[in-house]
N, C-alpha and C positions, 0 to 999 in steps of 0.2 A: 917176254915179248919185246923182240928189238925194235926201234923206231919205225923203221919201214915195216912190216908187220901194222904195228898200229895204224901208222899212214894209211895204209889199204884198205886196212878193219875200216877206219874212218869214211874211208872213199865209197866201199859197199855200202856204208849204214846209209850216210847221204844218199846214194842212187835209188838203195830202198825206199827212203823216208818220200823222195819227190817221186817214185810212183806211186806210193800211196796216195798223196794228195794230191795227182793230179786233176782238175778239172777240167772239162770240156763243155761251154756252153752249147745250146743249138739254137740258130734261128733262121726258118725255115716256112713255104710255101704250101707244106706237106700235106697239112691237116691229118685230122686224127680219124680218118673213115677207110681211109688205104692203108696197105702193108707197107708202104716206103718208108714212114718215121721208124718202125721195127725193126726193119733192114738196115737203117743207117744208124742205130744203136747198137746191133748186134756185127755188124764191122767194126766198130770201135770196141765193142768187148773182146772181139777173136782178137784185135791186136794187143791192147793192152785191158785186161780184165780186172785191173786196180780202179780204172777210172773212174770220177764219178761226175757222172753228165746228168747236165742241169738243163732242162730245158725251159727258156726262154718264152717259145712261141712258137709253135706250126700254124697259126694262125692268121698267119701272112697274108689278105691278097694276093693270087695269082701273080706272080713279075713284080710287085707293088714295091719296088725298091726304099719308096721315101718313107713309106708306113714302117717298113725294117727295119732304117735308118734311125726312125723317131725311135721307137722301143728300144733298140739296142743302145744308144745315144745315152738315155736314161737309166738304162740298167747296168751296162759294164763295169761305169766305176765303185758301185758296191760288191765287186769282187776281189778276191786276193792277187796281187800282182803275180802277173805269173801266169795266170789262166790264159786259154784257149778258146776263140768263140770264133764255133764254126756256123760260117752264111751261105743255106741254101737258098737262095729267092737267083730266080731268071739264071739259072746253073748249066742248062742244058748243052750237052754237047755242040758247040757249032765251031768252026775254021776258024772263025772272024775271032774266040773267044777267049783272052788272055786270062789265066788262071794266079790270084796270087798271093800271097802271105805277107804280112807286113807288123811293125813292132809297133804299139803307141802308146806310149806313157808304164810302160812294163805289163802288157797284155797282147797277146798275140794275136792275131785275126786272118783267117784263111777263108776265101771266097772266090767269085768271078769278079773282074775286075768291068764291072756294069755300070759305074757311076755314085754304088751303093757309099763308097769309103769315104767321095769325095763331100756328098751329104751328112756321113757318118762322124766328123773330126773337123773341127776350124782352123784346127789349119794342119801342115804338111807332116806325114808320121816322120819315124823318126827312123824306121831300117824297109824297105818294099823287095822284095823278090817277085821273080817272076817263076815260079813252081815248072821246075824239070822231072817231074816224077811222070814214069814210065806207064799208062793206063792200059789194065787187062783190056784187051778186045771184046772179052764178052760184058762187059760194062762202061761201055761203049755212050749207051745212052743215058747214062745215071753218073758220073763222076763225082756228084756225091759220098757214095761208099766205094769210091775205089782214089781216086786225086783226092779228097781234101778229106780223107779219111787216113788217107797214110800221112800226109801231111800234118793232121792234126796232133794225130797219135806222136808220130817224131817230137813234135815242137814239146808236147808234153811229157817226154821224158826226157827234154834237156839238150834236144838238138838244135843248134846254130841256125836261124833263118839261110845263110848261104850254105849249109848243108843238102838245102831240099831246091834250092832256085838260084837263078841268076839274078845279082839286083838289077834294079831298076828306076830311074827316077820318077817316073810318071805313072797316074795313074789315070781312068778315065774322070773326068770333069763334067758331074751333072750342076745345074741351079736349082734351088726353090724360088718359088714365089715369096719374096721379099714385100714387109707391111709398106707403105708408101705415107708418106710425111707432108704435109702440106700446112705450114704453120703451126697453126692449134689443133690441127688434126693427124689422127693415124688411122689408115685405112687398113684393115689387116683383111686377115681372110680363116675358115677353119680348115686345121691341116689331120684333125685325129680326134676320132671318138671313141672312149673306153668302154669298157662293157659294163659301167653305170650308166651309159650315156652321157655323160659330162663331154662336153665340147669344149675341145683346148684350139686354141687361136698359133699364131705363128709371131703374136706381139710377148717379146720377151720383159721379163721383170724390170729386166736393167733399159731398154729403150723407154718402155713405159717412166719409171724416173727419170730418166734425162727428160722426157719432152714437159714432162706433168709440172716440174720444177712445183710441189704443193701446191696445184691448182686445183680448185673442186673440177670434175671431170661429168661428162655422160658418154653410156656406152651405147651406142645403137643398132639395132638387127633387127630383122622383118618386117619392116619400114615404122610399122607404130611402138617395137618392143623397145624396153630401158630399160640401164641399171645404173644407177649415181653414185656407190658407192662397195669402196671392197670389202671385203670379208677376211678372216683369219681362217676361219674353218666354215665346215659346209653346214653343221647345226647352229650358226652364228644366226639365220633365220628360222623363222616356224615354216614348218614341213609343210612341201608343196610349194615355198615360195622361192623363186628364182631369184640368183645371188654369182658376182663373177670373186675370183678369188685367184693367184699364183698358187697351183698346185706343186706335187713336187719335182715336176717336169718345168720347175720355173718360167713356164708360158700360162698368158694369160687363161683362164679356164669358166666357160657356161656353164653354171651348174642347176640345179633345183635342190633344195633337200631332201629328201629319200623319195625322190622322184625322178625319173626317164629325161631329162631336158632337152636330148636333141630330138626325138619323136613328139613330147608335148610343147615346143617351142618351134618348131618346125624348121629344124638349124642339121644342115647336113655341110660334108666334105666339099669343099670349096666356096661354101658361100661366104657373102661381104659383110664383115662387119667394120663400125667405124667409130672413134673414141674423140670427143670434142672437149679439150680443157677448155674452163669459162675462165677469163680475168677475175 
């Protein structure tokens, strides 16, 4: 076998080996009672049937871009670089709607360009396309399994972001609600409850130190509730009793022990909480 010969041998083994492992996250609005999560699995298998797609979350709220944001945020980078995480949330075909692919940190992301990316990354990726891929007519209203399913499938067998799109520098630019500082205080707010109920705050590990500089601290929410002090883990108290802790979404977190905390503490999505360091 002459050099070239090998060369090729080498070049097929490679092209085999990365569709084997390609990956394809999902996260998505879909939920799991309609046919669409099936649909948009089974486009991704008619193109590439190596894949192996991992889903995320159909779990989404409706349009909920910032709850997407949060999950995905937290989940991506226990992936192998390289992978693929396709975002259906607020997708729907409309004029106004720029469709697009983008590179960050060696993981690809294919989506509508909704403000989702710009909650999604602190700061500016590092390749953005704007997706020129031709949409069947008769999926029209689902782009889904037809735009960022062929999109996906490409990127995952090794095609160039400028292969499938035109770059682009910009993307859309949403805000969160940012904790508020005022001295010895942080004013935050709750941005996401899991499905223990545990209530995570939008106050991060690393704000929380800068302001705290070791100062005994109280946490307060529903005008009379408190907590003085942190926890390592959520058995750190006796069960049923309420305890805040840095989960591992590194934002501050309500929890109880193997108890419900935002239903028995009466702590839902946007309410005010407020941390006062003492001298």
């Amino acid at each position: 076998m002459n050099i070239c010969t090998r060369f090729a041998a080498y070049a097929r083994l490679r092209i085999n080996i990365q569709f084997l492992m390609a990956i394809i996250t999902l996260t998505t609005d879909l939920g799991s009672k309609d046919f669409y999560q099936a649909a948009l699995k089974g486009s991704i298998l008619s193109i590439l049937p190596t894949a192996t797609i991992v889903d995320v979350t159909h779990e989404v709220p409706s349009f909920n871009i910032s709850h997407a944001a949060f999950v995905l945020k937290n989940v991506y980078p226990y992936f192998p670089k390289g992978t693929v995480h396709l975002i259906g949330i607020d997708s729907v075909f409309s004029e106004n709607t720029k469709y697009i692919a983008l590179k960050h940190k060696d993981h690809f992301f294919v989506g509508a360009d909704n403000g989702i990316f710009s909650l999604l990354f602190e700061e500016k990726p590092e390749e953005i396309v704007e997706l020129n891929i031709m949409q069947d007519l008769k999926y029209l209203h689902f782009p889904l399994v037809d735009i960022f399913v062929k999109a996906a499938t490409q990127l995952a067998k090794g095609a160039k972001l400028k292969d499938i799109g035109v770059p682009t520098d910009s993307i859309d630019e949403k805000m969160l609600l940012n904790p508020v500082i005022e001295r010895d205080i942080i004013r935050g707010s709750v941005i996401y409850i899991d499905t223990f109920s545990n209530v995570i705050t939008n106050i991060t590990k690393e704000l929380f130190t800068k302001i705290q500089r070791n100062r005994d601290f109280t946490l307060y929410f529903r005008k009379s509730e408190t907590i003085n002090q942190l926890s390592w883990h959520y058995n750190e108290v006796p069960e049923g009793e309420k305890l805040c802790l840095f989960g591992i979404s590194n934002h501050l977190e309500i929890a109880i022990n193997k108890g419900k905390a935002s239903g028995l503490l009466g702590l839902h999505l946007n309410d005010i909480i407020r941390i006062e360091f003492h001298p």
